[in-house]
C-alpha positions as MATLAB code, in Angstrom:
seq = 'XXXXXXXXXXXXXXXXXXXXXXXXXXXXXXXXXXXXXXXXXXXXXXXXXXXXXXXXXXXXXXXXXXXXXXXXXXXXXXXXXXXXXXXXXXXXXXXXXXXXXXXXXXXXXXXXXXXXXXXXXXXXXXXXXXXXXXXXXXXXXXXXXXXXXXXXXXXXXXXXXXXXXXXXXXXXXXXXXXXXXXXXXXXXXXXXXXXXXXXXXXXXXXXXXXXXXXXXXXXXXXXXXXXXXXXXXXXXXXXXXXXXXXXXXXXXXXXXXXXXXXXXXXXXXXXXXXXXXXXXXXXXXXXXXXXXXXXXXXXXXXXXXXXXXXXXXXXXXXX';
ca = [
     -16.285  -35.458   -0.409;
     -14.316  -31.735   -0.584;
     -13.935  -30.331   -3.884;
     -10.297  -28.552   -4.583;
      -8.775  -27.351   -7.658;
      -4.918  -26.516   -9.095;
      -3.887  -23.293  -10.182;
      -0.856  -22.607  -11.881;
       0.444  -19.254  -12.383;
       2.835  -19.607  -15.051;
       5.535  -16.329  -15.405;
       8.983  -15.872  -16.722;
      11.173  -16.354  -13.661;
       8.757  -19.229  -11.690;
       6.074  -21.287  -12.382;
       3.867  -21.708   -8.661;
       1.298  -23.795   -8.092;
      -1.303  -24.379   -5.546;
      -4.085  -26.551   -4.210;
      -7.280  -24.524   -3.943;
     -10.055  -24.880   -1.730;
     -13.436  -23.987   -3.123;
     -13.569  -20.733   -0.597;
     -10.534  -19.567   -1.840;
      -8.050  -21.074    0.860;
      -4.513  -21.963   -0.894;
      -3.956  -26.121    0.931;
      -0.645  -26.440   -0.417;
       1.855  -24.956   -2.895;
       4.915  -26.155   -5.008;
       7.178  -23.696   -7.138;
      10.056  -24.254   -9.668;
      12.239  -21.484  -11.201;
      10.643  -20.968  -15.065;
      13.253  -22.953  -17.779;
      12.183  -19.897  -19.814;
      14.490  -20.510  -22.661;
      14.433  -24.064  -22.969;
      10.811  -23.912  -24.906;
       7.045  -25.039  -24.215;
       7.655  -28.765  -23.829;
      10.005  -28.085  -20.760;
       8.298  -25.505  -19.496;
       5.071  -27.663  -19.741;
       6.665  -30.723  -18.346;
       7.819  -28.232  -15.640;
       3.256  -27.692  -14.894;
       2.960  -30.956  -14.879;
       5.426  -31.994  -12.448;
       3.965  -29.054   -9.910;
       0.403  -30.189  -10.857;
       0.656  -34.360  -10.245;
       2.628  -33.896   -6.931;
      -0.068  -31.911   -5.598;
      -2.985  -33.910   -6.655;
      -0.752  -36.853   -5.396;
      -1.324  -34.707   -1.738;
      -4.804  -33.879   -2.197;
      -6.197  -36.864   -0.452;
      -9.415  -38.211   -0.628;
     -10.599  -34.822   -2.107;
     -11.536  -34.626   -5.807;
      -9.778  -32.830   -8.256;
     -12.315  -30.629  -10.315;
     -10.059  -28.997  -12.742;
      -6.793  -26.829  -13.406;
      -6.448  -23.323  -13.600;
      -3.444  -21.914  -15.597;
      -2.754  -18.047  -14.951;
      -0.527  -17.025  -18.426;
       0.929  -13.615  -19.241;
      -0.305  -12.029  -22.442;
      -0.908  -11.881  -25.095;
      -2.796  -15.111  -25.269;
      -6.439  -16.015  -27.168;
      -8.305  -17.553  -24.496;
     -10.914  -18.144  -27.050;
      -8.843  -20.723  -29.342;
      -6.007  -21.305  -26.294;
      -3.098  -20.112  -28.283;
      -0.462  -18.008  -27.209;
      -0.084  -15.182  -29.605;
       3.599  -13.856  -28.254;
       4.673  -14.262  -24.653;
       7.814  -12.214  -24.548;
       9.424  -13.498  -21.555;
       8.841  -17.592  -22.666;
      10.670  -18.581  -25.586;
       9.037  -21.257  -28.862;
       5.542  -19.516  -27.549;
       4.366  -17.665  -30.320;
       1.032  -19.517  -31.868;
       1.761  -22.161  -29.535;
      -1.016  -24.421  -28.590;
      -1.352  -24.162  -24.947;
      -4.396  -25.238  -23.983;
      -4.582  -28.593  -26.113;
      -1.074  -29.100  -25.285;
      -1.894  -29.181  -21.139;
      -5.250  -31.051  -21.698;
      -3.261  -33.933  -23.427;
      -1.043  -33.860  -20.089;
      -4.162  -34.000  -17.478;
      -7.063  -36.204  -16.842;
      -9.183  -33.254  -15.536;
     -10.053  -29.937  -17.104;
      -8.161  -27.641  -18.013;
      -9.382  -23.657  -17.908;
      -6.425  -20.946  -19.233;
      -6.493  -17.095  -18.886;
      -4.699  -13.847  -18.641;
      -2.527  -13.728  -15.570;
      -4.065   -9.954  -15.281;
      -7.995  -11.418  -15.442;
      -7.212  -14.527  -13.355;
      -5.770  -12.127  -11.135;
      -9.020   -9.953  -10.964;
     -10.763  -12.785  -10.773;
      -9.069  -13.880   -7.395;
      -9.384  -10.261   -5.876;
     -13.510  -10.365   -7.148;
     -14.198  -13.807   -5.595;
     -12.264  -14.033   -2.813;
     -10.146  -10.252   -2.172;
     -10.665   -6.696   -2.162;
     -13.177   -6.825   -4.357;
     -15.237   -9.222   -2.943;
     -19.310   -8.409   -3.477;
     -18.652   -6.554   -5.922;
     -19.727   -5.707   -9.295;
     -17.492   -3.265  -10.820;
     -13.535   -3.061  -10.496;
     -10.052   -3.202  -12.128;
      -7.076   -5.005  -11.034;
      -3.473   -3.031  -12.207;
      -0.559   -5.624  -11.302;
       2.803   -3.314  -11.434;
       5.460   -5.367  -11.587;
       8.192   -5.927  -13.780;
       5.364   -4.713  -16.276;
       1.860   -3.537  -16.327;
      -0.922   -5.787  -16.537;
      -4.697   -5.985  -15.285;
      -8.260   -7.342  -15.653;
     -11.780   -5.713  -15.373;
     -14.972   -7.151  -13.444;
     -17.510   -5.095  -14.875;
     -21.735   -5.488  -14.162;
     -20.850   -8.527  -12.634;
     -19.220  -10.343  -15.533;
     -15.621  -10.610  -16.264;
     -14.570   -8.077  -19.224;
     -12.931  -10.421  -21.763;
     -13.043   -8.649  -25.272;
     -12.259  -10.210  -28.781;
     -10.673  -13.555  -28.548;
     -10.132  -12.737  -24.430;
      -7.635  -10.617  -24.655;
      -9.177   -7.268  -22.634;
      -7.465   -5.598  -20.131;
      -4.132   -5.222  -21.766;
      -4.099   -1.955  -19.736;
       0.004   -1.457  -19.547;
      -0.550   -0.668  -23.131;
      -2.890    2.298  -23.044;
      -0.502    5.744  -23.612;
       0.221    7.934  -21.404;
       2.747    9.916  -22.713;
       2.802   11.374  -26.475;
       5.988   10.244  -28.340;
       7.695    9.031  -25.080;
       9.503    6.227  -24.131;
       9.721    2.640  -25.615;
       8.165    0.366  -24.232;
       8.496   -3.714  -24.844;
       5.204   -3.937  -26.990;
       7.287   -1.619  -29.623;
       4.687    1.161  -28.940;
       5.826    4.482  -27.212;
       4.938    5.817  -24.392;
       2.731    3.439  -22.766;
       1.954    3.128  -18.846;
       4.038    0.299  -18.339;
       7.014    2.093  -19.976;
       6.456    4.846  -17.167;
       4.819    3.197  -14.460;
       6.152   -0.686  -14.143;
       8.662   -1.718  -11.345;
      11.173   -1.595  -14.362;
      11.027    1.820  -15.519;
      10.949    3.157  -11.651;
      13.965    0.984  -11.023;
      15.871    2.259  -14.745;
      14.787    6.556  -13.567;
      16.459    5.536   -9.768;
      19.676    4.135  -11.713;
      19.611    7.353  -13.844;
      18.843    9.906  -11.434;
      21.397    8.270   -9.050;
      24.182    8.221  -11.759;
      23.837   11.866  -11.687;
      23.125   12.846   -8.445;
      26.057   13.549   -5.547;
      23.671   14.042   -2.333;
      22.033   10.475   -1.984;
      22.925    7.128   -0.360;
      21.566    5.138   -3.922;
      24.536    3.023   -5.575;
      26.841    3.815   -2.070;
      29.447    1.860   -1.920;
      28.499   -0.205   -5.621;
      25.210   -1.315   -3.485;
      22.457   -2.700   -6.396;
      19.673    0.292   -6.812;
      15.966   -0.862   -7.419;
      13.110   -0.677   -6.023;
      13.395   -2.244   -2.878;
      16.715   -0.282   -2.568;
      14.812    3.112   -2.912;
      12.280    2.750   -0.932;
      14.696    1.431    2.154;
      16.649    4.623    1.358;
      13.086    6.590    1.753;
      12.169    5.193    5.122;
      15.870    6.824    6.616;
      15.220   10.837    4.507;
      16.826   10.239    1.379;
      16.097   13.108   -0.639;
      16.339   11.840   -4.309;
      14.877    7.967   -3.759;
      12.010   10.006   -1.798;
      11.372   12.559   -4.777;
      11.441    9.016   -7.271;
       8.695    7.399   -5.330;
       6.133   10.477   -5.157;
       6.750   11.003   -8.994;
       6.098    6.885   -9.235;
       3.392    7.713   -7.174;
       2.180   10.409  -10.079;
       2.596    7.971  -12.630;
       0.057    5.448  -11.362;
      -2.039    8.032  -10.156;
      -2.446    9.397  -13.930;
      -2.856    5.789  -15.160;
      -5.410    4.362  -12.433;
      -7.293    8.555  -13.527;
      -7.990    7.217  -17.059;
      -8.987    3.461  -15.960;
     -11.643    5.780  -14.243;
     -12.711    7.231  -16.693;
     -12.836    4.339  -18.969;
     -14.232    1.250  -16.392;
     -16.236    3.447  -13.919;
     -15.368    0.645  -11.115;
     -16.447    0.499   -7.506;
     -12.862   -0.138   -6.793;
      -9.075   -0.071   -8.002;
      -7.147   -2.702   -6.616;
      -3.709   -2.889   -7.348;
      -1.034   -5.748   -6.850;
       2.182   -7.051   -7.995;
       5.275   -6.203   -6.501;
       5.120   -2.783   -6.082;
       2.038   -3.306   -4.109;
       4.410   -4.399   -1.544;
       4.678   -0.699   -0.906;
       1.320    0.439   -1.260;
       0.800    2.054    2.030;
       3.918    5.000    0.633;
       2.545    5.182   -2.970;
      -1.364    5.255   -1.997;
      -1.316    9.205   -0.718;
       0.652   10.189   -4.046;
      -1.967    8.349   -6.134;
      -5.034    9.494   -4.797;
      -3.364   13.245   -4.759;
      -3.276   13.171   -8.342;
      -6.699   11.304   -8.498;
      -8.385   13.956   -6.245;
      -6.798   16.547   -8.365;
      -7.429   15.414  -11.846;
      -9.994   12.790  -12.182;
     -13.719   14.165  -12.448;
     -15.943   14.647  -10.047;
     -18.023   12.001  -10.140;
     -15.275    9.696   -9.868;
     -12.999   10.976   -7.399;
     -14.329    9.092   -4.497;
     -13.629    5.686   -5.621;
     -11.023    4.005   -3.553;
      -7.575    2.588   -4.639;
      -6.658   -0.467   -2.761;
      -3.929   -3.096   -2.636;
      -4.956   -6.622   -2.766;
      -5.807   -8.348   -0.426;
      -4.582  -11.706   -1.908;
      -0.757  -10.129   -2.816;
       1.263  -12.735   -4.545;
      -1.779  -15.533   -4.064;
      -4.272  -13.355   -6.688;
      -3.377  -15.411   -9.998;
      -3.153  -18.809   -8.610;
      -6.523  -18.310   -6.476;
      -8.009  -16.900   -9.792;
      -6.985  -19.550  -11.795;
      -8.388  -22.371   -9.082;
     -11.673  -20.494   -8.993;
     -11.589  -20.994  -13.245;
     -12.012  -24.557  -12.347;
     -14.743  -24.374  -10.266;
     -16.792  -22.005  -12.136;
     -15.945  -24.747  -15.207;
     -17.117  -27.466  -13.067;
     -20.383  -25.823  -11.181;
     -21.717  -25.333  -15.259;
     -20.056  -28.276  -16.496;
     -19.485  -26.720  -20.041;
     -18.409  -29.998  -21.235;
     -21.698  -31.816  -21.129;
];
């Protein structure tokens, strides 16, 4: 009989779930738009409503366990959620005995940056390997670390926080209250709040035209036909990452950066500004590691958060 497992990658704006082979192949999916507001026993009742109906599909194959992808910052130790920002009645909220009392099977929770890296070590980019970090840029910053072969966790599981390292003295605020971190330079956010800016003030550029919405999927379409200003925004986007993914270098010494979230989207345009400034500035010894995008895209946290499941199951940590 097949084993499968359910991963859940819970987020502000939707909760997705999956049906998980044990190689990694997604069977079957279900979504709902996040009740963000409405507090942790909608949003929960939301999981399990995603969660039943696809173990109702899953056949004669057996449930081993579900995988819950979170954002941060969360103690995976004790399963509390210190402060999740975008979920509201969160803060020292009991998530992990809270979903155990709603399932019959195990329940495994982590980082939505770790699962993440998890999915892109077992099954992705970073498959066979030993060493790597996983940057999601997205609406923030976020990431895990695979390093020697185990996955980096730190004090009460909370590693990896890597939107939060600074990159800029005194600059910008950024969410966590802190100034100047990556994700206030680097995230989809702050490249979509510079275009707005920049555009505001600029006469010679087809951003805004006509009251058109400007973000990120808006500059880079005006990049592909020569626009001057949404091309000059992506290569110094491109800088930014490129100076963030130099110090994960220096910190991680990975095999391989892999980066996702929905940025990645546009990878292929960002990659040859990133590795300029990683050629240029990182040391020697570590200027020939590779920056890649992920080879799972959206599928990373929910295939990471299965694959908690079955690493839960093959050692039974229960018994």
């Amino acid at each position: 009989m097949s084993e499968i497992a359910i991963g859940i990658d819970l987020g502000g704006t939707q909760v997705r779930a999956a049906l998980v082979s044990a190689d990694g192949r997604v069977l079957a999916r279900a979504e709902d738009r996040t009740d963000a507001m409405a507090g942790p026993e909608r949003v929960l009742a939301q999981i399990q409503a995603l969660a039943d109906g696809l173990a109702a599909a899953a056949g004669t194959a057996t449930v081993v366990g579900i995988g819950v992808s979170t954002p941060g910052p969360i103690d995976t130790v004790s399963g509390i959620t210190r402060d999740i920002p975008t979920l509201a009645g969160f803060a020292d909220f009991p998530l992990k005995a809270e979903l155990q009392k709603r399932f019959a099977f195990p329940v495994s929770l982590e980082n939505d940056g770790i699962a993440a890296a998890i999915g892109e070590w077992q099954f992705g980019a970073g498959r066979g390997l030993e060493n790597l970090v996983y940057v999601t840029v997205s609406t923030g910053i976020g990431g895990g670390v695979i390093a020697d072969g185990r996955v980096l966790r730190g004090r009460k599981g909370m590693a990896g926080h890597v939107g939060h390292m600074s990159v800029m003295p005194d600059g910008a605020l950024c969410p966590c209250g802190n100034k100047g971190c990556f994700e206030a330079y680097g995230s989809g956010t702050a490249f979509t709040r510079r275009a707005q800016d920049r555009a505001f003030a600029c006469t010679e550029t087809r951003l805004g035209a006509g009251g058109d919405v400007i973000d990120s999927r808006a500059v880079f379409a005006a990049a592909r036909v020569g626009d001057a200003l949404a091309n000059d925004l992506i290569e110094e986007e491109a800088e930014i990452l490129g100076r963030g993914f130099t110090s994960l270098l220096h910190i991680f010494s990975p095999e391989i950066v892999i980066m996702g979230g929905g940025l990645s989207h546009e990878f292929e345009r960002l990659h040859p500004g990133i590795q300029r400034y990683i050629t240029e500035w990182a040391m020697p010894a570590f200027k020939d590691v590779p920056v890649m995008r992920a080879a799972l895209g959206q599928n990373s946290g929910l295939i990471g958060a299965a694959a908690l499941s079955f690493l839960a199951a093959e050692f039974d940590f229960s018994s």
